[in-house]
C-alpha positions as CSV (number, residue, x, y, z in Angstrom):
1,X,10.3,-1.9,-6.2
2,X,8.1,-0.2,-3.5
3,X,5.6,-2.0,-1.9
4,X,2.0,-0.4,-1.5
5,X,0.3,-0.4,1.7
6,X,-2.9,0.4,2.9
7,X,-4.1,1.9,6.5
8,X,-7.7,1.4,7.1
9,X,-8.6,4.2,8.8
10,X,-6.4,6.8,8.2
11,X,-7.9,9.3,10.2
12,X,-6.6,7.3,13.0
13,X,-3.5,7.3,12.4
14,X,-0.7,7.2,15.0
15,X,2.5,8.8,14.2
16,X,5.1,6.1,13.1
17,X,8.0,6.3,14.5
18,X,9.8,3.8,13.2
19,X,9.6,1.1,9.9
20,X,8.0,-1.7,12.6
21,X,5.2,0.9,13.1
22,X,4.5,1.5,9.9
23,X,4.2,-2.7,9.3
24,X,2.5,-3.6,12.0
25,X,-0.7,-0.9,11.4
26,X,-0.4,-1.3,7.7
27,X,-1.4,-4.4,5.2
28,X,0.3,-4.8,2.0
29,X,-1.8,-4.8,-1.4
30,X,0.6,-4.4,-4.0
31,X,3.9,-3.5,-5.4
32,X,5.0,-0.5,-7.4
33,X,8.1,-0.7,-10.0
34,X,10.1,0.9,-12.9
35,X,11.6,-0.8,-15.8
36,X,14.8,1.4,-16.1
37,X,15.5,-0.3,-19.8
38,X,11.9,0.7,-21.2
39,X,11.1,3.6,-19.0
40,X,7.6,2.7,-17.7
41,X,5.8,2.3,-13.8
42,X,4.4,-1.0,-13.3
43,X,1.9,-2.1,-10.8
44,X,1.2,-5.5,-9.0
45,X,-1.4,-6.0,-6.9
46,X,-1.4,-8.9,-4.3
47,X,-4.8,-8.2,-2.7
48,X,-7.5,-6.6,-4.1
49,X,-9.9,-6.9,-1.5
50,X,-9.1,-3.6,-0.4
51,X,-10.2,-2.3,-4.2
52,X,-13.4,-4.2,-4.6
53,X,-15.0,-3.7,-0.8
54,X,-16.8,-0.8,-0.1
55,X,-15.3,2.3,-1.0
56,X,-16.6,4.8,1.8
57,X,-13.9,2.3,3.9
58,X,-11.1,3.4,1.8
């Protein structure tokens, strides 16, 4: 499983340094897997907020 996150904002990013940086500037919207049995991506998202506001803040 890995998680999605989204920066608002990424053209102000700060250079992370470590995995607390990355949490702490990022929210999480969903979560990424792969069914090794049937061979296939799945997605989950947890908050779609991010998907259904304005998209020129994306």
């Amino acid at each position: 499983m890995i998680p999605l996150r989204l920066q608002e904002h990424p053209e102000r990013q700060n250079w992370w340094h470590d995995r607390m940086d990355v949490y702490e500037t990022t929210q999480q919207v969903g979560t990424l897997s792969y069914d090794v049995e049937q061979k296939q991506w799945g997605i989950t998202i947890t908050d779609e907020t991010p998907f259904t506001e304005n998209e020129m803040d994306l």
